[in-house]
Backbone as a chain_set.jsonl record, in Angstrom:
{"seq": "XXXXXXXXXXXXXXXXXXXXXXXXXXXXXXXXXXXXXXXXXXXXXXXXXXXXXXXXXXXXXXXXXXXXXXXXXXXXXXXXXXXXXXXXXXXXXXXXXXXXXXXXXXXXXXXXXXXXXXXXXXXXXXXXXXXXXXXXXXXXXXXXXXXXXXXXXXXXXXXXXXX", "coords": {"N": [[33.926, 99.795, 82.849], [33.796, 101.735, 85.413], [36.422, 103.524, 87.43], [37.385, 102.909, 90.892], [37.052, 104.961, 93.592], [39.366, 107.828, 93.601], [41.361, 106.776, 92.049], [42.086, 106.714, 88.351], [41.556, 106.392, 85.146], [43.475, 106.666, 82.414], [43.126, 106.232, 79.161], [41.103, 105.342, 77.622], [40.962, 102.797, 76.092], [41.976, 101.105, 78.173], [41.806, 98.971, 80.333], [42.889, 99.188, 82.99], [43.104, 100.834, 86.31], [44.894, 104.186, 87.115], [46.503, 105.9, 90.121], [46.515, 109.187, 90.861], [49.281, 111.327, 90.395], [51.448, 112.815, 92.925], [49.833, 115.571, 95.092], [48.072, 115.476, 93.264], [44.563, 114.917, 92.076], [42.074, 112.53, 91.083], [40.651, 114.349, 87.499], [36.659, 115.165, 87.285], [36.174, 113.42, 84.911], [37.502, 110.959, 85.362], [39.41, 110.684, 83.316], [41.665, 111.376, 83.769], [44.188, 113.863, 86.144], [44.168, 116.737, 88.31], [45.618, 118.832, 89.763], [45.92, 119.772, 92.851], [44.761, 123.19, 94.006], [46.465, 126.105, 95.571], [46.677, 126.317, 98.945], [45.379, 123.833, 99.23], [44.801, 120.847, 99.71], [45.181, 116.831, 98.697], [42.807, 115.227, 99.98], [42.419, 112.344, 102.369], [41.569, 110.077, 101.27], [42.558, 110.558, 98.81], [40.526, 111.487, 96.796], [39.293, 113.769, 96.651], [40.444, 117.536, 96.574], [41.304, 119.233, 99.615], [40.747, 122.363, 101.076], [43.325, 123.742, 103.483], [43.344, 123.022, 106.899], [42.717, 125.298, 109.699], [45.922, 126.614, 111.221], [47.794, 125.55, 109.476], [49.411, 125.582, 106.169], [49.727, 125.996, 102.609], [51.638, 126.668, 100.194], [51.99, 125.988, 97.559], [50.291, 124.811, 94.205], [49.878, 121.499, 93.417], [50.599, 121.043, 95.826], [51.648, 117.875, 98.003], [50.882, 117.841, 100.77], [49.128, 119.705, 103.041], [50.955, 122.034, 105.129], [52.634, 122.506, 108.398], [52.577, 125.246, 110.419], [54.776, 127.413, 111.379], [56.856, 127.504, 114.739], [55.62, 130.66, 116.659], [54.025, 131.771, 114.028], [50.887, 131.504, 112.431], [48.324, 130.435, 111.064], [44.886, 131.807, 110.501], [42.359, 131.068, 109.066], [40.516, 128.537, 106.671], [42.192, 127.224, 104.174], [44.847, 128.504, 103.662], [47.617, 130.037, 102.267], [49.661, 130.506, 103.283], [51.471, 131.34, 106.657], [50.873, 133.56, 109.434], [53.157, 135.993, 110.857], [53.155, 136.114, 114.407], [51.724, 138.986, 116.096], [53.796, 142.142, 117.679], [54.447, 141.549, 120.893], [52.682, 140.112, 121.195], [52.781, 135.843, 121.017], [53.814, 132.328, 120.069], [54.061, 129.49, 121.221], [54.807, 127.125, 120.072], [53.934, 124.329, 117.16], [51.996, 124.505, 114.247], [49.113, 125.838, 114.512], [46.605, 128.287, 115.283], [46.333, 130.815, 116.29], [47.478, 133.284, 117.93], [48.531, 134.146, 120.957], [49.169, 136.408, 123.969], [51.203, 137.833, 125.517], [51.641, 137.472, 128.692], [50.62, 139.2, 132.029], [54.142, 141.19, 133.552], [55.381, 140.275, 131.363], [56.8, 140.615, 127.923], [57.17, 141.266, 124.486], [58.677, 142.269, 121.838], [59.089, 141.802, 118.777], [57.724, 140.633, 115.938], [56.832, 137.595, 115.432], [57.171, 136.06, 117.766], [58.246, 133.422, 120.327], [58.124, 132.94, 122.355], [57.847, 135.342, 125.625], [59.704, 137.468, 127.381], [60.69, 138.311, 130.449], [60.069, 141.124, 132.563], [62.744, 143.046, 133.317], [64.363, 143.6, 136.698], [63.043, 146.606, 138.198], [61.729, 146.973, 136.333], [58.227, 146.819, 134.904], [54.879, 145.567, 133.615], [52.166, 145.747, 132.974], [50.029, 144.786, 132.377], [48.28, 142.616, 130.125], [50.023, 141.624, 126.651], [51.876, 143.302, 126.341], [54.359, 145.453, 124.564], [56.616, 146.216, 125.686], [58.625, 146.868, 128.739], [57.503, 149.168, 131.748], [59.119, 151.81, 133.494], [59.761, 151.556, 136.691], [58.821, 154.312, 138.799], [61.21, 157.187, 140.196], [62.288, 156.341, 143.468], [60.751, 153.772, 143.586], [59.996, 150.119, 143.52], [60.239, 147.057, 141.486], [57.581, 145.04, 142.007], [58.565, 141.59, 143.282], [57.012, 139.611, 144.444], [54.778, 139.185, 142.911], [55.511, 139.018, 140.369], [57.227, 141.439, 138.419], [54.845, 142.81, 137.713], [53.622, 144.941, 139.263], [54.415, 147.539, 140.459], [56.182, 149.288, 143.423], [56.656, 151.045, 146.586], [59.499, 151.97, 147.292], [61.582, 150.19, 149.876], [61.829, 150.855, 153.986], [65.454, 152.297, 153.719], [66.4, 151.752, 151.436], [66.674, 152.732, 148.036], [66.042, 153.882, 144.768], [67.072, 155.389, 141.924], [67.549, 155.483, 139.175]], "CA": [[33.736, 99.804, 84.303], [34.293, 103.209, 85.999], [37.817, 103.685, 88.368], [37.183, 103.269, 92.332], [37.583, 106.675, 94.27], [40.992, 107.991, 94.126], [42.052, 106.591, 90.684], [41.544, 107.108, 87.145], [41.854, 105.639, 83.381], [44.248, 107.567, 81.402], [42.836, 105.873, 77.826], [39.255, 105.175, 77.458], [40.768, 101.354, 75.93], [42.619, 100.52, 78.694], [41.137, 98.409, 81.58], [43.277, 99.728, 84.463], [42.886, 102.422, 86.767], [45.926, 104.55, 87.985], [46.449, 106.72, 91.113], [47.334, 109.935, 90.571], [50.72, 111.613, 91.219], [51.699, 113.346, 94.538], [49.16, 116.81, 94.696], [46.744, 115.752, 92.202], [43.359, 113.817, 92.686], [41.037, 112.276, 89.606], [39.71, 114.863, 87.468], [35.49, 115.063, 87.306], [35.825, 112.403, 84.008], [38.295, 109.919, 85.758], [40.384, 110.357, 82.653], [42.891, 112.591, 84.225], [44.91, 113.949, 87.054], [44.387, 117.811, 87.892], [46.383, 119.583, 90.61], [45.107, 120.771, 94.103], [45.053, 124.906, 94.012], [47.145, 126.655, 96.56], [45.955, 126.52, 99.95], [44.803, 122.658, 99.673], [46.014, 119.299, 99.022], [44.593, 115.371, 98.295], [42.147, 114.752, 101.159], [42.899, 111.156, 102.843], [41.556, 109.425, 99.923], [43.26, 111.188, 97.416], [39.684, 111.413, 96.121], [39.256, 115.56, 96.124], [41.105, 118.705, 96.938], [40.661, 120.054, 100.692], [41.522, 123.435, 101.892], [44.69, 123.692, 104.803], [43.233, 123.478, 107.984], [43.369, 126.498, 110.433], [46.841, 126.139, 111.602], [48.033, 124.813, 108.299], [49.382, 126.014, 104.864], [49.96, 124.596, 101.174], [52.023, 127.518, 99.076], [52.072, 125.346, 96.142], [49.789, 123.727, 93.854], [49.75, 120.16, 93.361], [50.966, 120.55, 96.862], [51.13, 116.829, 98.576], [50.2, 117.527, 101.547], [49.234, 120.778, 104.325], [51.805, 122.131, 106.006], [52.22, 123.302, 110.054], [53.002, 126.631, 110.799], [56.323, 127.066, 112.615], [56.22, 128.468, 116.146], [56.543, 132.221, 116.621], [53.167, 132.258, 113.517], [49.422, 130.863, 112.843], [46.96, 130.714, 110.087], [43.273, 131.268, 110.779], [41.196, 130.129, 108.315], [40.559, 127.628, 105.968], [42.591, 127.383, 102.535], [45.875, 129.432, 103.859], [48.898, 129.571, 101.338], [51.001, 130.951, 104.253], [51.334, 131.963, 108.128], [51.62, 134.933, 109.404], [53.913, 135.96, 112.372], [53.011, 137.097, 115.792], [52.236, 140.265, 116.216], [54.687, 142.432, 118.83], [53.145, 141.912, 122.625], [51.918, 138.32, 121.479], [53.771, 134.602, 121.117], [52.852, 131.421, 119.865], [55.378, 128.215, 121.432], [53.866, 125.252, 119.315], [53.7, 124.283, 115.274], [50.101, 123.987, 113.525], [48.441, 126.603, 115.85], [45.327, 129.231, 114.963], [46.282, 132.062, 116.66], [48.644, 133.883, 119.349], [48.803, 134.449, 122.439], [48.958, 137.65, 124.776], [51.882, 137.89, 126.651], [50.964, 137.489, 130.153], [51.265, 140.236, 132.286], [54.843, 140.864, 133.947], [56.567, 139.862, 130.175], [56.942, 141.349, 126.992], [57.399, 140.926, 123.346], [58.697, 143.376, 121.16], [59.445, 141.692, 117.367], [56.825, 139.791, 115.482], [57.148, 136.331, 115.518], [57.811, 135.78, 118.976], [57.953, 131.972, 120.247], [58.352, 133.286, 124.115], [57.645, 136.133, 125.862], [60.236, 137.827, 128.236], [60.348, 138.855, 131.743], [60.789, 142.289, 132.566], [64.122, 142.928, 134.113], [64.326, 144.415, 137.796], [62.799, 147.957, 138.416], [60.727, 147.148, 135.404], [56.903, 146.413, 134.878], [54.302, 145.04, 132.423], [51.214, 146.143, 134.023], [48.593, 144.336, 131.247], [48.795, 141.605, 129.278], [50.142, 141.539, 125.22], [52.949, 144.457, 126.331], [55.485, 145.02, 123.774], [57.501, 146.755, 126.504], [58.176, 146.959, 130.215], [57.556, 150.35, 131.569], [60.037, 151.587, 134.403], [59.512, 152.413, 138.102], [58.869, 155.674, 138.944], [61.904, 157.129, 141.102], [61.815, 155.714, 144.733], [59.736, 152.587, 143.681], [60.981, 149.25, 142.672], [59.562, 146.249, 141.038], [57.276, 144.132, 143.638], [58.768, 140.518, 143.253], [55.755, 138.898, 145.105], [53.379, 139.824, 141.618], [56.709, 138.78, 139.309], [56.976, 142.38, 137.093], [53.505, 143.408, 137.136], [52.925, 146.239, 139.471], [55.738, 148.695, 141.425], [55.899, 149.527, 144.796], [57.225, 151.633, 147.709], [60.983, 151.111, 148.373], [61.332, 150.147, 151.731], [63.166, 152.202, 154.627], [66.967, 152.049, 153.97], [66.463, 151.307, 149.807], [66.646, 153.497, 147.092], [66.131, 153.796, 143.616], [67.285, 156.359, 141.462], [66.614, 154.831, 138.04]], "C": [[34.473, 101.011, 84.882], [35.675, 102.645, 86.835], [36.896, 103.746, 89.979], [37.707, 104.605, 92.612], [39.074, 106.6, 94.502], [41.911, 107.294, 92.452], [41.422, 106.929, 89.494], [42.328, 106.587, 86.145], [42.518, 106.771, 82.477], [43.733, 107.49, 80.041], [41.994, 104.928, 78.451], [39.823, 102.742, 76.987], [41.423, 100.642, 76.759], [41.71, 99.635, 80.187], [41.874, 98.363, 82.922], [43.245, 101.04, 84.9], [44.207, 102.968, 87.466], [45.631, 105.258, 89.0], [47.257, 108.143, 90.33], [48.271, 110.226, 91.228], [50.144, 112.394, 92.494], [50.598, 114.686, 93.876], [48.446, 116.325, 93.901], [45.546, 114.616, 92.427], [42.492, 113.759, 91.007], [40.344, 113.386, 88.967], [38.055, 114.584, 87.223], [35.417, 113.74, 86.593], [36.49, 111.753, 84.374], [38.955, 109.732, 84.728], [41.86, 110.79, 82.345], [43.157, 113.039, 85.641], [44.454, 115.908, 87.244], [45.025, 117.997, 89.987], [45.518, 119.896, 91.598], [45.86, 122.049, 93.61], [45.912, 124.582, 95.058], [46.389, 126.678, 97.754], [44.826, 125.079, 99.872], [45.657, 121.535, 99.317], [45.066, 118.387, 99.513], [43.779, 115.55, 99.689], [42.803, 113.245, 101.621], [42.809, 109.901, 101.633], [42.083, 109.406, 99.176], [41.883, 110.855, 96.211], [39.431, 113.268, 95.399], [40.406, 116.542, 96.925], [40.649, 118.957, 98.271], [41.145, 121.149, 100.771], [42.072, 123.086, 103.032], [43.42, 123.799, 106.007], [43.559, 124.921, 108.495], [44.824, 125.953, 110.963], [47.632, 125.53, 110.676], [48.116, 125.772, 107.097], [49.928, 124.808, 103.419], [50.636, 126.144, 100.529], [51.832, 127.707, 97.789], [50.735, 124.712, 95.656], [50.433, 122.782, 93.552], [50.96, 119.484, 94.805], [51.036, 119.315, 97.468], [50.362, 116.757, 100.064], [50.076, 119.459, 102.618], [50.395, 121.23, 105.314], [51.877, 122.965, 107.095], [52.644, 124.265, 109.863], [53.758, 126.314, 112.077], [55.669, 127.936, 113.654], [56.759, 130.423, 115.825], [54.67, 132.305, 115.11], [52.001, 131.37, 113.363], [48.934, 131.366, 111.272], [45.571, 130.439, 110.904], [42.082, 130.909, 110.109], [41.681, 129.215, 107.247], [41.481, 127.679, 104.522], [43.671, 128.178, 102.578], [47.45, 128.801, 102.958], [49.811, 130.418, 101.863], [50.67, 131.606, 105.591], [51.498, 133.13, 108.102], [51.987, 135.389, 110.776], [52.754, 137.098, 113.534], [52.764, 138.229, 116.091], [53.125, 140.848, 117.243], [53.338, 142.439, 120.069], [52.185, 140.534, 122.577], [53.176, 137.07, 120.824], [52.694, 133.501, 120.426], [54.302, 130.452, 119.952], [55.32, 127.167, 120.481], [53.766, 125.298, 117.692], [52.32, 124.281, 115.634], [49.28, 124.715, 114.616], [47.707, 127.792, 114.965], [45.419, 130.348, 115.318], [47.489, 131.794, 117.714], [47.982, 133.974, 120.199], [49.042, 135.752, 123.227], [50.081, 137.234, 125.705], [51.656, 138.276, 127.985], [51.742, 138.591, 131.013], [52.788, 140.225, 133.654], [56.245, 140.399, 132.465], [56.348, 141.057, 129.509], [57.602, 140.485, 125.715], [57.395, 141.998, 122.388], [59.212, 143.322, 119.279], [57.839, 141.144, 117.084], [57.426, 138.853, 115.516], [57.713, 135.484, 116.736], [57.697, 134.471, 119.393], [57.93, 132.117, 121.829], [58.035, 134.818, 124.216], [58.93, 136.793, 126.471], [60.096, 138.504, 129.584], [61.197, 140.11, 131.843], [62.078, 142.356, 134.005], [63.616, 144.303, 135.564], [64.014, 145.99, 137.839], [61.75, 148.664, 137.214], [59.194, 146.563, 135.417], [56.223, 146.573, 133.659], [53.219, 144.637, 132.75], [50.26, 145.155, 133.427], [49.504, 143.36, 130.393], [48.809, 142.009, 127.927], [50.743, 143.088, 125.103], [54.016, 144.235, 124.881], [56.527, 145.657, 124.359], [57.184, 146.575, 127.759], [58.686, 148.876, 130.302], [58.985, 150.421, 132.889], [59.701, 152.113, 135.602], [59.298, 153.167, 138.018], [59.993, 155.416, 140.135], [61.638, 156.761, 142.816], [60.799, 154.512, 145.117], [60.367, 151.341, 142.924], [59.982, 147.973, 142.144], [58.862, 145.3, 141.937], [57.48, 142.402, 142.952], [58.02, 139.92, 143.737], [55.134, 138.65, 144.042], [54.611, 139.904, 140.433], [56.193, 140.328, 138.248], [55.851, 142.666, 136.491], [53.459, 144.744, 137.859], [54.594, 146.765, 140.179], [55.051, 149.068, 142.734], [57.269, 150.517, 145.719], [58.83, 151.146, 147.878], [60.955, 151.267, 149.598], [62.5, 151.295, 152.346], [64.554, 151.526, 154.217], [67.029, 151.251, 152.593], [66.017, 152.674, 149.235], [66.805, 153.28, 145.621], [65.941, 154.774, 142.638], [67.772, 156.543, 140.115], [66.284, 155.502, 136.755]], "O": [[35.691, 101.154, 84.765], [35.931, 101.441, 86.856], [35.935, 104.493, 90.161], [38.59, 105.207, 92.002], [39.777, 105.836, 95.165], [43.055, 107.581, 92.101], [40.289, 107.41, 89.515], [43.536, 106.361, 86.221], [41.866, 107.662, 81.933], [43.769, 108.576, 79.463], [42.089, 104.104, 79.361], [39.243, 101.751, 77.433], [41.636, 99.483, 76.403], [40.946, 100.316, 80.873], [41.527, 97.614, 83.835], [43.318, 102.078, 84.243], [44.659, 102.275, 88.378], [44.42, 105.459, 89.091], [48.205, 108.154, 89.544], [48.473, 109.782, 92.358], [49.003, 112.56, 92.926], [50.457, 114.889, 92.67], [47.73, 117.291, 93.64], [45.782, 113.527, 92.951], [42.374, 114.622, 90.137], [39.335, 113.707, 89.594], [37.993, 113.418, 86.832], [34.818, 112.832, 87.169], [36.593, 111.142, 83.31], [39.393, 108.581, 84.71], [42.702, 110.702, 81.45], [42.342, 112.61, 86.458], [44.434, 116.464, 86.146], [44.772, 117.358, 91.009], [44.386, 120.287, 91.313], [46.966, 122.144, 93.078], [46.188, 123.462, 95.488], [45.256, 127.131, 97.589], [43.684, 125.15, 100.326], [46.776, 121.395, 98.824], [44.264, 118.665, 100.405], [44.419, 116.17, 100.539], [43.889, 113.04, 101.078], [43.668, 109.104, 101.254], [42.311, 108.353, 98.579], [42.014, 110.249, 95.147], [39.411, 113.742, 94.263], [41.115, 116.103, 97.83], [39.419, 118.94, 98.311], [42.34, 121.09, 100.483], [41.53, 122.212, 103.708], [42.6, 124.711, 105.901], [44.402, 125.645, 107.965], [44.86, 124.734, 111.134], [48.385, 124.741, 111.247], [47.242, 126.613, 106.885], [50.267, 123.632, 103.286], [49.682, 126.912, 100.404], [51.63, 128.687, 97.073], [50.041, 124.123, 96.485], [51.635, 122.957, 93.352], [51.645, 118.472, 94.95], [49.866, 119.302, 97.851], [49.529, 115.927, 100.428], [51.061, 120.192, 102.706], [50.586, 120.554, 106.325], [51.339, 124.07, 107.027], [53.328, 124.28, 108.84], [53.652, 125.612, 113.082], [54.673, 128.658, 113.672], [57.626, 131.052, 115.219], [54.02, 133.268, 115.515], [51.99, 130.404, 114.126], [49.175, 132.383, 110.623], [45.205, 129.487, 111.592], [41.021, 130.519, 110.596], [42.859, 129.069, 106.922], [41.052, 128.564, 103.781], [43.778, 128.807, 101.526], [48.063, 127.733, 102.983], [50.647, 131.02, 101.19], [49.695, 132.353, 105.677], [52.033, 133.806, 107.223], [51.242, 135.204, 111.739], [52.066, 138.117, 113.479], [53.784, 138.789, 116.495], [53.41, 139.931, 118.013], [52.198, 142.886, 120.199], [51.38, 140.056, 123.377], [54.233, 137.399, 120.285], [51.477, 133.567, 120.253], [55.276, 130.51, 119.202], [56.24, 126.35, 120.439], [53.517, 126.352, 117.106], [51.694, 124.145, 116.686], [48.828, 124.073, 115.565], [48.291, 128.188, 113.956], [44.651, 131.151, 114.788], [48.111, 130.817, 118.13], [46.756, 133.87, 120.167], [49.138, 136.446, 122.214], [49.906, 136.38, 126.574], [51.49, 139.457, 128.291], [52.931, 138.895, 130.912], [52.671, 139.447, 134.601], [57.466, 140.275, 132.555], [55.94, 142.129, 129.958], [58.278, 139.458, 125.782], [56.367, 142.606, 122.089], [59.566, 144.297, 118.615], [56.934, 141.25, 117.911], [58.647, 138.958, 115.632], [58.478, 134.521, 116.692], [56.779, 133.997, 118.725], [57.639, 131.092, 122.444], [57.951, 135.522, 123.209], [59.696, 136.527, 125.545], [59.207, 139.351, 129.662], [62.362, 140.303, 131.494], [62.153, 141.879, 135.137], [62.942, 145.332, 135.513], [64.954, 146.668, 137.423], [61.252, 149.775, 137.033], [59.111, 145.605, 136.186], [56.58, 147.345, 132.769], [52.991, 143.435, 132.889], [49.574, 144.633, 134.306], [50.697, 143.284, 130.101], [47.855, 142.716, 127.602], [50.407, 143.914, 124.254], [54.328, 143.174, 124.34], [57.521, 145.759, 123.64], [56.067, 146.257, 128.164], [59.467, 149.577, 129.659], [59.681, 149.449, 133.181], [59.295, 153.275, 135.567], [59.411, 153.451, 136.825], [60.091, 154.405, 140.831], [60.522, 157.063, 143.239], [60.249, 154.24, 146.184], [61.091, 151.455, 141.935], [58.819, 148.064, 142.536], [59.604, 144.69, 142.707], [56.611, 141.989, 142.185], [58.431, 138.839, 143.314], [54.733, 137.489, 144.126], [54.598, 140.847, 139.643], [55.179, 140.38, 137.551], [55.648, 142.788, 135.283], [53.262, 145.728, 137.147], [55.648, 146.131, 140.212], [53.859, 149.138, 143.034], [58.471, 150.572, 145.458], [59.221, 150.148, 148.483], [60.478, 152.163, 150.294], [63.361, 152.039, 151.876], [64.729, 150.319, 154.381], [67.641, 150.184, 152.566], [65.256, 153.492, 149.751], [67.685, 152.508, 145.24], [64.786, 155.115, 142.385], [68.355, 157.584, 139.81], [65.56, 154.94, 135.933]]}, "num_chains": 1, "name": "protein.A"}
């Protein structure tokens, strides 16, 4: 009598079926155990191998299970045996995530792996989104706080900036 899905007969005279260990699912003849590759692990059953989700890696074979991607990097396709960080001028806040983000304009991000953006400091600007810098005033113009560190403007009468 064959093994239900998800187990298997080690010896042909035995009349029980085991589970396999952690990472490995029945091979084809149910008389063995074989390893998930890299970049999958047991499905819910522990009937076959899946590839990682987007957002998801496995390093190892006979991995047990998919693992999230920390914040700050992302996998995007299927079967990933590792993240990969942020580029500079993008973010990603959240585990198990597909992609980055574009630092919105007014910030900045200038490493890889960024988990936040930053706001550009006074007299500075970050005209476009997915900056990896803020640029700086031109002399006699200062940052317009209305439009948080996106555009520059006119100093008013009786201000100066010399920058």
């Amino acid at each position: 009598e064959p093994c239900p899905p998800g187990k298997h007969n080690p010896t042909a005279s035995s009349k029980y079926c085991s589970s396999c260990p952690s990472g490995q699912v029945p091979n084809s003849n149910k008389d063995g155990c074989d390893k998930c590759a890299i970049g999958e692990a047991p499905n819910a059953g522990k009937t076959l191998c899946d590839k990682c989700s987007a957002g998801k890696y496995q390093p190892d074979s006979g991995g047990a299970a998919c693992l999230e991607c920390d914040e700050g990097t992302f996998s995007n396709g299927d079967g990933s045996v590792s993240c990969t960080k942020c580029s500079p001028g993008t973010f990603q806040g959240s585990k198990g995530m597909s992609s980055c983000d574009q630092c919105p304009k007014g910030e900045y991000a200038n490493t890889a792996g960024a988990t936040k953006c930053t706001p550009c400091q006074a007299g500075h600007v970050a005209r476009e989104r997915g900056m990896v810098a803020c640029e700086a005033c031109k002399l006699g113009e200062k940052s317009n706080k209305k439009i948080s560190g996106t555009s520059c403007i006119q100093c008013t009468k009786g201000e100066y900036q010399d920058l």
